[in-house]
C-alpha positions in Angstrom: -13.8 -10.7 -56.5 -10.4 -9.3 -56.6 -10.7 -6.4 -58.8 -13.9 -5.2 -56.7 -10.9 -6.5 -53.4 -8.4 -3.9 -55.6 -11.1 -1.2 -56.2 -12.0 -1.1 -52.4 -8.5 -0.9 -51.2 -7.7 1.8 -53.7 -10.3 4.4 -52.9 -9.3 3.8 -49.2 -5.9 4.5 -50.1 -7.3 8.0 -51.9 -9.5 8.8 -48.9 -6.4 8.6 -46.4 -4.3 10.6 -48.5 -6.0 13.5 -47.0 -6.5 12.5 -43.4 -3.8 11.6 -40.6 -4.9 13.1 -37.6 -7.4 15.6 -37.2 -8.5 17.3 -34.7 -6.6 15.4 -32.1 -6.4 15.9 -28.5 -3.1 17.5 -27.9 -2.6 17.8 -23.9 -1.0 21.2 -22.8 1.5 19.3 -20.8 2.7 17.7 -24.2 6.3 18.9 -24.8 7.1 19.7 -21.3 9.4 18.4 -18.4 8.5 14.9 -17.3 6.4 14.1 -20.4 7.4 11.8 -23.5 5.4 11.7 -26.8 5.9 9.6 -29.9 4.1 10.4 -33.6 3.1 7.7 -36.3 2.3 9.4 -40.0 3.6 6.7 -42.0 4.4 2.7 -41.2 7.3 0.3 -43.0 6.3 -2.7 -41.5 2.9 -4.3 -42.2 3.1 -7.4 -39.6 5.7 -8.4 -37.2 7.8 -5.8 -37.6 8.3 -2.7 -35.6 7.3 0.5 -36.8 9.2 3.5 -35.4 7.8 6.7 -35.1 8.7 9.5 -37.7 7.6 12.5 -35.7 10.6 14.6 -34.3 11.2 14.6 -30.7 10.2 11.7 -30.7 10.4 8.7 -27.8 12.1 5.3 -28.9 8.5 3.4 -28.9 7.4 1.1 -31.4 4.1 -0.1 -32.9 3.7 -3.5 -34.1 0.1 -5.3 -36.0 0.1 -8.8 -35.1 -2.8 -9.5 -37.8 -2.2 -11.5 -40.8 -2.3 -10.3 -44.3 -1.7 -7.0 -43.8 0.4 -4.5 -46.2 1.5 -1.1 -46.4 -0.7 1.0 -48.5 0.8 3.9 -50.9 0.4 6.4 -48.3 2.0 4.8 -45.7 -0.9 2.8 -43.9 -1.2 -0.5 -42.4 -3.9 -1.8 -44.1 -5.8 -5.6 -44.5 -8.5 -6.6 -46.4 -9.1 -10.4 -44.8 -8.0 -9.7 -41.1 -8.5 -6.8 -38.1 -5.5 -5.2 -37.4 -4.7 -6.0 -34.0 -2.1 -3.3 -32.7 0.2 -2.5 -30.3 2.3 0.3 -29.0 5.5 -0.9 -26.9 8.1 1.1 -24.8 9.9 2.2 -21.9 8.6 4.8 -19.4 10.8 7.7 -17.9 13.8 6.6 -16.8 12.5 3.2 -17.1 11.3 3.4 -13.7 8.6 5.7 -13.3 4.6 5.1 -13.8 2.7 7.9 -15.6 0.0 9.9 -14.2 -1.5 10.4 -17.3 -1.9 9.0 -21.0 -3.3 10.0 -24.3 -3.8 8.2 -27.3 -5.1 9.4 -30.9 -5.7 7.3 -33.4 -6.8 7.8 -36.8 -8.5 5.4 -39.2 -10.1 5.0 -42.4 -12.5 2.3 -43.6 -14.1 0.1 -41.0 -14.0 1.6 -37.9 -11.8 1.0 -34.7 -12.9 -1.3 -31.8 -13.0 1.1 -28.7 -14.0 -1.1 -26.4 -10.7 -3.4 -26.8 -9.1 -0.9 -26.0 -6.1 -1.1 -22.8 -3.2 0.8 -21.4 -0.7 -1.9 -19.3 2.2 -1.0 -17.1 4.9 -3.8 -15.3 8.3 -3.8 -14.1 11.2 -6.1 -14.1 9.8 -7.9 -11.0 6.4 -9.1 -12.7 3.7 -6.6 -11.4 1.6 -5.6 -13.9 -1.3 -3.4 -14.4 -4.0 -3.1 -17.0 -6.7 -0.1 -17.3 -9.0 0.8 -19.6 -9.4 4.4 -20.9 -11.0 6.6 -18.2 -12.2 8.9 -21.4 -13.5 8.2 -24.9 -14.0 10.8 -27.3 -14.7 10.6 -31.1 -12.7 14.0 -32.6 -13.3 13.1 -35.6 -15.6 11.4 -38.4 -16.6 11.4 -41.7 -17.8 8.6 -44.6 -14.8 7.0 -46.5 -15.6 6.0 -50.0 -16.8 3.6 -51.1 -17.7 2.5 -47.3 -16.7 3.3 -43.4 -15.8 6.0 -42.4 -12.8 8.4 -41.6 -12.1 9.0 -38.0 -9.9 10.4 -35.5 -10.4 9.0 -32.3 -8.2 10.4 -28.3 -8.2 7.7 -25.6 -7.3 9.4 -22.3 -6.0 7.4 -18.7 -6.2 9.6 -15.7 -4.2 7.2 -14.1 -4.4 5.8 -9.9 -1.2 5.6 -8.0 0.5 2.7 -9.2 1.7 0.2 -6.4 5.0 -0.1 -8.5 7.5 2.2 -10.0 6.6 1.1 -13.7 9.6 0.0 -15.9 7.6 -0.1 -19.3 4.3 -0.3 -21.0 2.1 -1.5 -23.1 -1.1 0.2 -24.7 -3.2 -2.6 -27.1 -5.8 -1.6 -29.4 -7.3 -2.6 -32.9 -10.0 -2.7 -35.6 -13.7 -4.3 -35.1 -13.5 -5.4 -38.8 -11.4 -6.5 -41.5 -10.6 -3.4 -44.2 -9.4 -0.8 -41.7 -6.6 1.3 -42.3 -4.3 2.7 -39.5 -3.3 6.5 -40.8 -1.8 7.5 -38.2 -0.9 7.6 -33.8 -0.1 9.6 -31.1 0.8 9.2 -27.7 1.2 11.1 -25.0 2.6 10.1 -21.4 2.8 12.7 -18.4 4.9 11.5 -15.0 4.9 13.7 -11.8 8.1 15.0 -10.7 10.8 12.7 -9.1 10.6 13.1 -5.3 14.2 14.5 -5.6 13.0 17.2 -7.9 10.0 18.0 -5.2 12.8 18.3 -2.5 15.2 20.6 -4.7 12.0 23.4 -5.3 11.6 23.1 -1.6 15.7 24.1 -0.9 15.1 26.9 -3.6 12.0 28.1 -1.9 13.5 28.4 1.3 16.6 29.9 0.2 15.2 32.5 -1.8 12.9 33.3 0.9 16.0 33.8 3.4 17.4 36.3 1.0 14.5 38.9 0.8 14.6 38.7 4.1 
């Protein structure tokens, strides 16, 4: 049982050598002023710990798997045979006081395959209001079989998000596998915020004053 356990997890580890994201959903905001994006390639910490994202440019987020059992794989996945990874990304939002207006998530997998429906994007601040939303898109970017079973996929979660009745402080997005033996490649997320009201005011003043100086 263990060397077919061994055999299992090593082809996985030869199918995701290859993968990470593909075809993800990049937004074109991504990059841009009132935005913040972190990138996952390769994970340190199997369970518990936090997991930092190696992407430059980077935001300070983390990612954590709260399922037993799990271990980092020779390509830098979080990966357990017994167990569903259950995952979570954790972090403050812009300024730590500003609710986003819109999120996307990839994920990529290989093995068994995510569960989208547990799937959930949570916002609070520091006076404990909280809101959780599901994904107002679902889209499947990417998939194709994993030997010796499941599959590899590549999957973008997008919130096109209400007006928030709070000024969010941080978040929270929670997702995870449907099955034991699925491997977490790799993550992005994306987060756009509309201007400040300050920053709406100040193109206002420069719209005005350039205006009085053509004339």
């Amino acid at each position: 049982m263990r060397v077919i356990a061994s055999i299992v997890c090593a082809s996985l580890v030869a199918a995701s050598a290859q993968a990470g994201l593909v075809n993800p959903l990049i937004p074109a905001w991504s990059g841009s002023a009132n935005t913040q994006f972190a990138q996952w390639d390769s994970f340190t910490q199997p369970s518990g710990g936090a997991n930092l994202p190696d992407a430059a440019g980077s935001s300070a987020f983390s990612l954590m798997n709260f399922a037993p059992g799990a271990f980092i794989t020779g390509t830098g996945n979080i990966y357990s045979i017994n167990s569903a990874l259950y995952l979570m990304i954790m972090g403050g939002t812009l300024g730590n006081a500003a609710s986003p207006t819109q999120v996307v998530m990839n994920v990529a997998t290989v093995g068994s395959v995510m569960n989208v429906s547990g799937v959930y994007l949570s916002l609070f601040d520091n006076s404990g209001h909280s809101l959780q939303l599901t994904p107002s898109a679902t889209e499947l970017r990417y998939d194709a079989p994993a030997a010796p079973a499941g599959s590899t996929q590549t999957w973008a979660f997008t919130w096109n998000m209400p007006t928030a009745p709070f000024q969010a402080s941080g978040f929270r997005v929670e997702f995870g596998a449907s099955a034991p033996s699925m491997a977490l490649d790799a993550v992005r997320l994306d987060m756009q915020y509309a201007p400040a009201p300050g920053a709406f005011a100040l193109l206002a003043v420069s719209a005005f004053t350039a205006s009085r100086r053509r004339r």
